[in-house]
C-alpha positions as CSV (number, residue, x, y, z in Angstrom):
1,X,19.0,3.0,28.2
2,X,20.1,6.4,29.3
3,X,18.3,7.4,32.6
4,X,17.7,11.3,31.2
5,X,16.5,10.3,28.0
6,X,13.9,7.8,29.6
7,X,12.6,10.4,32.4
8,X,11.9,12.8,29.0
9,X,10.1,10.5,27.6
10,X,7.8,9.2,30.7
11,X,6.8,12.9,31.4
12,X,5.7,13.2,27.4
13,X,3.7,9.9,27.6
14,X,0.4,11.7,27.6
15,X,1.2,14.1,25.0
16,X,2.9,11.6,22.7
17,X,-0.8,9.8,23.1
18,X,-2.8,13.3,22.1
19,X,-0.7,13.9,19.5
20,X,-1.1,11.0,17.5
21,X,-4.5,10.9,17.9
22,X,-4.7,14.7,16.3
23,X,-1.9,13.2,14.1
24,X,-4.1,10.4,12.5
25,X,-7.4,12.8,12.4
26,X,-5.9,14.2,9.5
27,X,-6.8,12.6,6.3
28,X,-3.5,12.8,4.7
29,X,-4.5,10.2,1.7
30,X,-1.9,11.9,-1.2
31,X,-2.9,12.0,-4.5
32,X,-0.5,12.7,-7.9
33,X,-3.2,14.1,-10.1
34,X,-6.7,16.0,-9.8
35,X,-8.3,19.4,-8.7
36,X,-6.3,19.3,-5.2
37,X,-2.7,19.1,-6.8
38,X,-1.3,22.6,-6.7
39,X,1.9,24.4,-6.4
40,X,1.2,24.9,-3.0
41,X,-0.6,21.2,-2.4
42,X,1.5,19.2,-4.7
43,X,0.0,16.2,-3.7
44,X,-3.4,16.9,-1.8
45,X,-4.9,19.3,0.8
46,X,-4.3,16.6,2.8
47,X,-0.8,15.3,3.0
48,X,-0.2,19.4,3.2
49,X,-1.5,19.4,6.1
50,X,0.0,16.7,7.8
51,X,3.1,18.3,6.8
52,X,2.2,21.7,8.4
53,X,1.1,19.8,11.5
54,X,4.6,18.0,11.9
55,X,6.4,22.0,11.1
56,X,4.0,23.4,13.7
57,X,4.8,20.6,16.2
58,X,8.8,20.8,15.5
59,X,8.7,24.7,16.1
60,X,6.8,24.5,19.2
61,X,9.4,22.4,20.2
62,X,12.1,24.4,19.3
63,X,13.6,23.0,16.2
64,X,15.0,24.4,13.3
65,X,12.4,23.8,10.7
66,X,11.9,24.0,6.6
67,X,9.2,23.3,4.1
68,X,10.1,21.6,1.0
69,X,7.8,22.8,-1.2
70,X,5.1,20.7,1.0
71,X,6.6,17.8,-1.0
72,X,8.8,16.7,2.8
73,X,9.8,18.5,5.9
74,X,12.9,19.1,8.1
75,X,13.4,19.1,11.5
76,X,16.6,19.9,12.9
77,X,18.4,21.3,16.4
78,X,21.6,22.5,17.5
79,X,24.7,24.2,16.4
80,X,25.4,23.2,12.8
81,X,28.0,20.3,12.5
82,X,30.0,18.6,10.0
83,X,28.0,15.2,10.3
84,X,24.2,14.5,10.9
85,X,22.6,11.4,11.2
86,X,18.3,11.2,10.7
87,X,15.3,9.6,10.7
88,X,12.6,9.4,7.7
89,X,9.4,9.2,8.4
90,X,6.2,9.9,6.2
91,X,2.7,11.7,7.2
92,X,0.4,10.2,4.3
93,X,-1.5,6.9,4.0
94,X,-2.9,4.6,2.2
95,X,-7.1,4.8,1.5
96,X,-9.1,3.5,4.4
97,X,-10.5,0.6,2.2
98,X,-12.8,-1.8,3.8
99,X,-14.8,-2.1,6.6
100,X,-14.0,-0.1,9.7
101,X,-14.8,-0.9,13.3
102,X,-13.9,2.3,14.5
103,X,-13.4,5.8,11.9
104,X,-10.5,5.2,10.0
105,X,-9.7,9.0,10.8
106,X,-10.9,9.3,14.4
107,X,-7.7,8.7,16.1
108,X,-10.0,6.8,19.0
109,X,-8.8,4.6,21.9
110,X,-10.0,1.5,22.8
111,X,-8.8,-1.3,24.7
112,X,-5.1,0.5,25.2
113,X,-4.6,0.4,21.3
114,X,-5.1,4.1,18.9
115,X,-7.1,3.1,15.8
116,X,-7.1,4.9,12.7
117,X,-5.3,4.8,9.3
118,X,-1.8,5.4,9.5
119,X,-1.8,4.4,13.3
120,X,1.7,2.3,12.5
121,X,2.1,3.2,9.1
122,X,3.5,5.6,9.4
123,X,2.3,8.0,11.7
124,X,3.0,6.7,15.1
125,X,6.4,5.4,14.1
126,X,7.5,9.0,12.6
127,X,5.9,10.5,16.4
128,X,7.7,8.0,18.5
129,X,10.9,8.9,16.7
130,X,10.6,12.7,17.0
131,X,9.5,12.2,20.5
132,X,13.1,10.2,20.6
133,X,14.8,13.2,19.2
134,X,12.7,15.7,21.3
135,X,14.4,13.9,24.4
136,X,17.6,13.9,23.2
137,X,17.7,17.6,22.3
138,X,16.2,18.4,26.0
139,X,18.7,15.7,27.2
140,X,21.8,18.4,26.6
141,X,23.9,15.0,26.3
142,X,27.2,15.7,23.9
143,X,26.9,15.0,20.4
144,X,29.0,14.9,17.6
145,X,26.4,14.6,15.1
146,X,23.7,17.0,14.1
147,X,19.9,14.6,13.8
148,X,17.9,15.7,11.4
149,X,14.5,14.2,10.9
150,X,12.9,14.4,7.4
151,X,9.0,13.7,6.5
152,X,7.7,13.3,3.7
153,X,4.1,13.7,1.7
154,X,4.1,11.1,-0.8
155,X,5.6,7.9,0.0
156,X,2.8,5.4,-0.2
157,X,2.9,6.2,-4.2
158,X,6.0,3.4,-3.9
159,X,8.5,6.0,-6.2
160,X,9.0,9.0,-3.3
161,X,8.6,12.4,-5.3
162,X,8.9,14.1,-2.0
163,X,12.0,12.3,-1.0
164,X,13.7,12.8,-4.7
165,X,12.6,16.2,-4.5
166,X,14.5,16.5,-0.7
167,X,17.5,14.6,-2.2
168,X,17.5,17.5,-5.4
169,X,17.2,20.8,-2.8
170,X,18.3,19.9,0.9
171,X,21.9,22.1,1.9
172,X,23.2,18.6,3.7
173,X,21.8,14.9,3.6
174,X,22.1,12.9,7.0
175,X,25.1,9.9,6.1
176,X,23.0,7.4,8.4
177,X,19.5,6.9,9.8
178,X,16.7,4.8,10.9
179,X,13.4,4.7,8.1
180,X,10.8,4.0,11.3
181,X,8.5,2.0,8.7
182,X,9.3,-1.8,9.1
183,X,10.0,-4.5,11.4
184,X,12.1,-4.7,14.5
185,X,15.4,-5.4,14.2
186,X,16.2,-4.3,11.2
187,X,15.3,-4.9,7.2
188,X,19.0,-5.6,5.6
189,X,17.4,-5.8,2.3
190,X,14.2,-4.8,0.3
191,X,13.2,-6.4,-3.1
192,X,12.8,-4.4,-6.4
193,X,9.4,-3.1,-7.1
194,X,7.5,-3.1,-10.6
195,X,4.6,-2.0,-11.5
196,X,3.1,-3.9,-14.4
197,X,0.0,-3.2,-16.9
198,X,-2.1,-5.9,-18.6
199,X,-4.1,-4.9,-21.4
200,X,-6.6,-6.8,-23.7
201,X,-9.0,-5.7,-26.1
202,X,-9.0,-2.0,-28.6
203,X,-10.8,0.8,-28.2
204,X,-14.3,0.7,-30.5
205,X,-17.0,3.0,-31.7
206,X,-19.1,-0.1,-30.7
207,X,-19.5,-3.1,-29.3
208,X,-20.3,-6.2,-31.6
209,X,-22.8,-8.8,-30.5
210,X,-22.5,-12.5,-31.4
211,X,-24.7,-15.3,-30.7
212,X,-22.2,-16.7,-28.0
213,X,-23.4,-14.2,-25.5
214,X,-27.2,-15.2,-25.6
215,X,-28.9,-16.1,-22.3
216,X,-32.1,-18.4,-22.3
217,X,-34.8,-18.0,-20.2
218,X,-33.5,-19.0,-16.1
219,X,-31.7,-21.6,-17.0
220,X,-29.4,-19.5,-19.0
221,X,-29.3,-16.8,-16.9
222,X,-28.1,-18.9,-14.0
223,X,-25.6,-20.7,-16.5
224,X,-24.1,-16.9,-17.6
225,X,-23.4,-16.5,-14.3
226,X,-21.6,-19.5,-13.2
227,X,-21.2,-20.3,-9.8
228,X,-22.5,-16.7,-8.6
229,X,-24.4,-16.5,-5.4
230,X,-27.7,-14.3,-5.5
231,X,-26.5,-11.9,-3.4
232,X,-23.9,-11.3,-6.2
233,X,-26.9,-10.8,-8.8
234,X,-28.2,-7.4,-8.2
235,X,-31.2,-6.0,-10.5
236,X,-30.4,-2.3,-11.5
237,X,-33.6,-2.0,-12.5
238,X,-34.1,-1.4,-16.8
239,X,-36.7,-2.7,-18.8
240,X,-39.3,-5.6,-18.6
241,X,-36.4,-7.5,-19.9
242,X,-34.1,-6.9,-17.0
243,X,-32.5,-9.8,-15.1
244,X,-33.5,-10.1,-11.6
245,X,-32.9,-12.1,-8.4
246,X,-35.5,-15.1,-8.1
247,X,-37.2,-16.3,-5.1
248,X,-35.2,-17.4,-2.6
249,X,-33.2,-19.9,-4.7
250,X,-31.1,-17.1,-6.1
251,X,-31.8,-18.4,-9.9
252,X,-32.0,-15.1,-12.3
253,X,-34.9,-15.2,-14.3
254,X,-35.4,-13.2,-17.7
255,X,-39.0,-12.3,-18.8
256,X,-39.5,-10.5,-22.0
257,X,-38.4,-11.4,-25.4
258,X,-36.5,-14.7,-25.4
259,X,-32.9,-13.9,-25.8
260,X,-31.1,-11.1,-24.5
261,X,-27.6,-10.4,-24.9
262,X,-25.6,-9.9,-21.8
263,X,-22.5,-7.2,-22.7
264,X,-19.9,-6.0,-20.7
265,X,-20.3,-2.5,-19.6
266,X,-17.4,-2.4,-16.6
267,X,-15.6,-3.6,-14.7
268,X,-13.7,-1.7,-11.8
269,X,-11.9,-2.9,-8.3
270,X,-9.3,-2.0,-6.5
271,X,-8.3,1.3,-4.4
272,X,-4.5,1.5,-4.6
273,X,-1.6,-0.3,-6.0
274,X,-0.1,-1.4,-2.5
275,X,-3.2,-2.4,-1.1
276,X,-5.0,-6.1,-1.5
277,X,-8.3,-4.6,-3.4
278,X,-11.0,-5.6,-0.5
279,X,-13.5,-5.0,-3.8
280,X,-14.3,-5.4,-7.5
281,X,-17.7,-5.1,-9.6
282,X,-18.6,-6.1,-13.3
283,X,-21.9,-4.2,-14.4
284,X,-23.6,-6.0,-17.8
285,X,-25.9,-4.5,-19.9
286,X,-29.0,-5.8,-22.7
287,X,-28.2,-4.2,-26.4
288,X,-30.5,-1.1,-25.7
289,X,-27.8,-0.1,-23.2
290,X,-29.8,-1.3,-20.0
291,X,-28.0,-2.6,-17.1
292,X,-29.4,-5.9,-16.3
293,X,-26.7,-7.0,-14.2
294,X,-23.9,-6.2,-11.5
295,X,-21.7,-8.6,-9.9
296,X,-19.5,-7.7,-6.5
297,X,-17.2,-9.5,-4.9
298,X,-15.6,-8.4,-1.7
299,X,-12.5,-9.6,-0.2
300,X,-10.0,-8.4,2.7
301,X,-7.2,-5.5,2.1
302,X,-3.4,-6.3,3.5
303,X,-0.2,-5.1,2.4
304,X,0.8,-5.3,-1.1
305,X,4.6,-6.6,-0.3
306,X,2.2,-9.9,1.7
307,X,-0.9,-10.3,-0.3
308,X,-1.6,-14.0,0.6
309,X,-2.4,-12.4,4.3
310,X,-5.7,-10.9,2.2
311,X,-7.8,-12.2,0.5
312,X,-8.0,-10.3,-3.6
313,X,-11.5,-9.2,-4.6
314,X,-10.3,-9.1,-8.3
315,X,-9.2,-12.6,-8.4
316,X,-12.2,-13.4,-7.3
317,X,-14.5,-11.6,-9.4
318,X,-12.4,-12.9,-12.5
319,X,-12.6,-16.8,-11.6
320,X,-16.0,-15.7,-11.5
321,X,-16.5,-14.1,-15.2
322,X,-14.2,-16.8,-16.3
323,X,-16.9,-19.1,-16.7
324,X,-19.0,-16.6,-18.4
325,X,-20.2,-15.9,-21.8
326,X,-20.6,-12.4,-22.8
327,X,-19.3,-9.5,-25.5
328,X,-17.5,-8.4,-26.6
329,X,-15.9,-12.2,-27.5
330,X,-12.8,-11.1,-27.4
331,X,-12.8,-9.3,-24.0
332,X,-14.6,-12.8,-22.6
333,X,-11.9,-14.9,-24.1
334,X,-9.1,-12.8,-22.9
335,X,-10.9,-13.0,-19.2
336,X,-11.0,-16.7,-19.5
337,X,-7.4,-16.5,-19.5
338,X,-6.8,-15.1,-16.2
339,X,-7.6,-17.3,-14.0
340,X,-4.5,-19.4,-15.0
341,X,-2.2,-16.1,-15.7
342,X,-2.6,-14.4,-12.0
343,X,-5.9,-15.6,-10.3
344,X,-4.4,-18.7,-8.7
345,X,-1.6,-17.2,-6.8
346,X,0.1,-14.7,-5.2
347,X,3.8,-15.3,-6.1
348,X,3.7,-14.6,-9.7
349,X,3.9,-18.2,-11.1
350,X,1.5,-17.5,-13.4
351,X,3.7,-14.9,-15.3
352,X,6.4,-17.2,-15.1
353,X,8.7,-14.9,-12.2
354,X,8.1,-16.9,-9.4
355,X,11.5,-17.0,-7.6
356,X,13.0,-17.4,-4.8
357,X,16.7,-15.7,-2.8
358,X,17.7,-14.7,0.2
359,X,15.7,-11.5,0.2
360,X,12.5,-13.3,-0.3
361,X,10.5,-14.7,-3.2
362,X,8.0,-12.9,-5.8
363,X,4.8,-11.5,-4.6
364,X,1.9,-10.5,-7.1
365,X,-0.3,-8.4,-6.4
366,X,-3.4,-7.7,-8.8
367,X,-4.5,-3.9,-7.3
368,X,-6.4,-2.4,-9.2
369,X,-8.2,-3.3,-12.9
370,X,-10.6,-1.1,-15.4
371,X,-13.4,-2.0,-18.3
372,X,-14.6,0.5,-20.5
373,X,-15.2,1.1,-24.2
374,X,-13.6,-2.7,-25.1
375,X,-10.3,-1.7,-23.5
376,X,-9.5,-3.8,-20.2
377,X,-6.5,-2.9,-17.8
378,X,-5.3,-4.7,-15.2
379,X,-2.5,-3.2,-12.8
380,X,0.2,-5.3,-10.8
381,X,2.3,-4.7,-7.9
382,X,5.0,-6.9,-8.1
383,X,7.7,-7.3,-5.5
384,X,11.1,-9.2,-7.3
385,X,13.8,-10.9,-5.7
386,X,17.2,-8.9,-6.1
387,X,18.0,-12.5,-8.2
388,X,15.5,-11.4,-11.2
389,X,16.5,-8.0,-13.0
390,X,14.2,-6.4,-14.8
391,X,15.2,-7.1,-18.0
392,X,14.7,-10.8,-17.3
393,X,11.1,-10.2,-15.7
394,X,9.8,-9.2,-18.8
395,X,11.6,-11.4,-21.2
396,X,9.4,-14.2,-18.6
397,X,6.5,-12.2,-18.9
398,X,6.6,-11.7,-22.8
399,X,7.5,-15.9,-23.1
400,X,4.0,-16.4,-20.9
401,X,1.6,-14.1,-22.8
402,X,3.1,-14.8,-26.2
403,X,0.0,-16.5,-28.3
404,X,-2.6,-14.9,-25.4
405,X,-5.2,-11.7,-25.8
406,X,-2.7,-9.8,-23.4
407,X,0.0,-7.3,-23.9
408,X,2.5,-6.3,-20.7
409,X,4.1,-3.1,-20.1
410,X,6.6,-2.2,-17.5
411,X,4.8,1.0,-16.0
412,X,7.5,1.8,-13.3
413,X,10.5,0.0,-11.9
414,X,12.4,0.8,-8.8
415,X,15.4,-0.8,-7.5
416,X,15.8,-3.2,-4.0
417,X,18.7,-2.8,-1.8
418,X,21.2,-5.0,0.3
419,X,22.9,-4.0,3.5
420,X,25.5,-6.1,5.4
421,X,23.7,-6.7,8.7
422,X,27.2,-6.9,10.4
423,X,28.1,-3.5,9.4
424,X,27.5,-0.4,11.1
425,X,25.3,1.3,11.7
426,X,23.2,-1.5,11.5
427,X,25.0,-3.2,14.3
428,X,24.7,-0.2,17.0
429,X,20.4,-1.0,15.5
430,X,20.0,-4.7,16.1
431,X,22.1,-4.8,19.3
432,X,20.2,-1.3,20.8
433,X,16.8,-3.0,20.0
434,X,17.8,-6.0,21.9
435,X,19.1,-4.7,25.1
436,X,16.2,-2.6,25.5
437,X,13.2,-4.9,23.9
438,X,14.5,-8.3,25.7
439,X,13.7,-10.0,22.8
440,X,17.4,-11.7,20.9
441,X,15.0,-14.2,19.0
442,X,13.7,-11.9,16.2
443,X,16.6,-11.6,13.5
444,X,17.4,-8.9,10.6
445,X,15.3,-9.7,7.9
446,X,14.4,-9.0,4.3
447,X,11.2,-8.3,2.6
448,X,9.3,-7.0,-0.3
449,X,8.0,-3.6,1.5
450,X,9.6,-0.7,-0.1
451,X,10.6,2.2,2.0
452,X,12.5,5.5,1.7
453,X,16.0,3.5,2.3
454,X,15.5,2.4,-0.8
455,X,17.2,6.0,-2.2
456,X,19.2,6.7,1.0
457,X,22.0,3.7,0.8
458,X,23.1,4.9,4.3
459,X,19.4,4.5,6.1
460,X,18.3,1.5,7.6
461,X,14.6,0.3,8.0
462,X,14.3,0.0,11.9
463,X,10.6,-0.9,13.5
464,X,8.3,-0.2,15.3
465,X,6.2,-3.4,13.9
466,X,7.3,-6.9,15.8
467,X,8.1,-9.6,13.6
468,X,5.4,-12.1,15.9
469,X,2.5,-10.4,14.5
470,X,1.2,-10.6,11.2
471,X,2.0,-7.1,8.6
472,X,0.1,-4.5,10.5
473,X,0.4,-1.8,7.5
474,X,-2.3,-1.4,5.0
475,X,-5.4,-3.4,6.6
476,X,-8.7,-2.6,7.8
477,X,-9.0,-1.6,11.9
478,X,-5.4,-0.8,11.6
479,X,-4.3,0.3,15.2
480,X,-0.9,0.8,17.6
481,X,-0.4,-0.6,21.1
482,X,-0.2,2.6,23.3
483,X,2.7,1.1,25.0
484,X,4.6,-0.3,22.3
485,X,4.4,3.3,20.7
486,X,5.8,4.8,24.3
487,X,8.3,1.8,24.3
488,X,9.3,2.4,20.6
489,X,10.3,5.8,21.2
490,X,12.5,4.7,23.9
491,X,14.4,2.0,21.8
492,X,14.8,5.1,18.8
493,X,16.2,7.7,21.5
494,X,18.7,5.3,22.5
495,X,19.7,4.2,19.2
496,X,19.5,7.7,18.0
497,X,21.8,8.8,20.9
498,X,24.4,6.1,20.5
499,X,24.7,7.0,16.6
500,X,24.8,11.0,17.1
501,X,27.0,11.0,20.4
């Protein structure tokens, strides 16, 4: 790479380091709806303030900066010219579901890795590449391009408010860019996103009780419950009637009057759409309104766009109730359904879109899912090859559920895109990333992760995570390799240079 630019960046390697670990210390979780969603904090106190801390760290830099609305920020140097390129980067993250070695938010070193939640997603990536920028601009090397980096506040909501909000009010868009939120060497195409809604069961002034949903003595207890473990059977307490965990055996026992009738009171699970729900709870209740009964399973979060590297708490929990009797009837049918419809895999086979292109093949992911008053919701994240419109996902999805308790709606749609990767600038990209990683294995890919190229055709998704490891976005203990993240903002300065000289 070029000598100046890589002396910049050794004499910032310390700084880069402090930085992100104040970076991540700010939990910038953005939220759409709810006390915190102002004018002046559209989408959280939060991812405000991980906006201010990128404005503060641009001007103390030197850069030109502006504040969209704390929606997405601008960062910019130099004479004005008639061309820019950029980079987009965002400074919110996903919930720190799960269990945690280390604070999610304490930005803490250990072993030569920076843990924390947004570690490579996307905070460290967005650093490296303004560290990149930083160099070039100190660099005084020619240009003929302006670079202009942009960061948003909402991105992780999967439909970019901040960036069509920057696309609606910015003077001058960059033509080309790197999106520092992927894989190394470059993603040539992303699939189309959906969000889907499953719904069973009306809204009621009360819940009827049939004999179906009796439970007998231990025997029926333990039957009710299926194969549950006793550590799923926890007694909340109630009345003399309550169901309890037994002995060490883990069989429920029921004292009181003989037959009890077990009713669904709620379920819940699930912490965000593009997240692999690490959790999910169904609470019954006896026909006084006691709760007698609370099952939890627990699973492991991933990424949405790869949920078979996780392991889903809701599917779990509703192979569980599956073999269940409860009320209301129809809300226990319509659960026995499930398992078949979207509890048995990941790639949407179930629904009937499983299929399979070039730029991948369906993923299902069932995020998030809600009980209450005999109305039961069920949320999806589905990832669609560029092969299945959406027109054609539904009219598959309608076919499946047709004669079933469940109705489908389309709650959001966004499209995929395709890039040549023998075009430019994805060219100057792939062939920068190999001169300066070593590494000519790894090849342009595509996947079901859905980034900000998605609505600026001329950006490329470019790093900083290596294709060798598994999807390092979205899980528990997530974490960046101090070196990789000094090395990363190398490859970006380089690639920046080449594009903007």
């Amino acid at each position: 790479m070029n000598a100046e630019l890589e002396k910049i960046l050794e004499g910032y390697r310390d700084e880069m380091v402090e930085k992100l670990q104040e970076f991540i210390r700010i939990e910038s979780v953005a939220v759409s709806k709810g006390a915190e969603c102002t004018q002046e904090t559209p989408f959280g106190k939060g991812s405000a303030a991980a906006l201010d801390f990128m404005i503060e760290l641009g001007r103390e830099k030197g850069f030109a900066t502006r504040n969209y609305d704390n929606m997405v920020c601008e960062l910019d140097f130099g004479e004005r010219k008639d061309e820019a390129v950029g980079t987009i980067g965002h400074a919110d993250v996903v919930p720190a579901a799960g269990v945690w070695e280390y604070p999610p938010f304490g930005g803490e070193i250990h072993g030569g890795r920076i843990y924390g939640r947004g570690a490579m997603d996307d905070k460290g990536p967005t650093l490296a590449a303004f560290y990149a920028v930083l160099a070039i601009k100190e660099s005084g090397l020619p240009l003929s391009k302006n670079i202009t980096q942009i960061i948003g506040g909402h991105e992780e909501g999967g439909y970019f408010p901040c960036l069509r909000h920057y696309i609606e009010n910015a003077e001058r868009i960059p033509a080309h860019g790197i999106v520092p939120d992927s894989y190394f060497p470059i993603c040539f195409s992303e699939k189309h996103f959906a969000g889907l809604q499953f719904t069973a069961g009306e809204r009621r002034q009360a819940v009827p009780v049939s004999e179906s949903a009796d439970v007998r003595g231990a025997e029926g207890a333990e039957s009710a419950a299926g194969n549950a473990n006793a550590a799923d059977l926890v007694n909340a307490g109630g009345d003399s009637g309550a169901a309890g965990i037994a002995g060490a055996s883990g069989t429920a026992g029921i004292s009181g009057r003989a037959r009890r009738k077990l009713i669904l009171k709620s379920i819940t699970g699930g912490d965000a759409l593009n997240i692999v729900p690490p959790w999910a709870e169904a609470v019954f209740c006896d026909e006084d309104g006691n709760v007698v009964r609370t099952i939890r399973e627990s699973g492991v979060a991933a990424h949405a766009s790869m949920p078979e590297q996780g392991e889903n708490a809701i599917a779990k929990l509703l192979r569980k109730l599956a073999q269940m009797e409860f009320e209301p009837a129809d809300i226990c049918e319509a659960v026995k359904e499930l398992p078949k419809l979207m509890c048995r895999d990941t790639n949407g086979r179930g629904i009937g879109i499983a299929v399979s292109d070039v730029t991948g093949e369906t993923t299902n992911n069932v995020a998030l899912i809600k009980y209450s008053d005999g109305r039961l919701s069920i949320i999806s994240n589905v990832r669609l090859p560029l092969s299945l419109s959406r027109r054609e996902m539904e009219n598959r999805i309608a076919r499946v559920l047709e004669g079933s308790m469940w109705s489908c709606r389309t709650t959001g749609f966004l499209e995929g895109f395709y890039i040549n990767p023998e075009d430019e600038p994805a060219k100057t990209l792939i062939d920068v990333y190999r001169e300066e990683s070593g590494d000519t294995k790894s090849q342009p890919f595509a996947n079901g992760c859905g980034s900000y190229a998605r609505l600026l055709p001329g950006f490329i998704p470019f790093g900083m995570a290596q294709q060798s490891g598994s999807l390092p976005f979205h899980v528990e203990n997530e974490y960046i390799e101090i070196e990789e993240f000094l090395e990363t903002a190398k490859i970006y300065a380089e690639a920046l240079y080449r594009m903007a000289k």
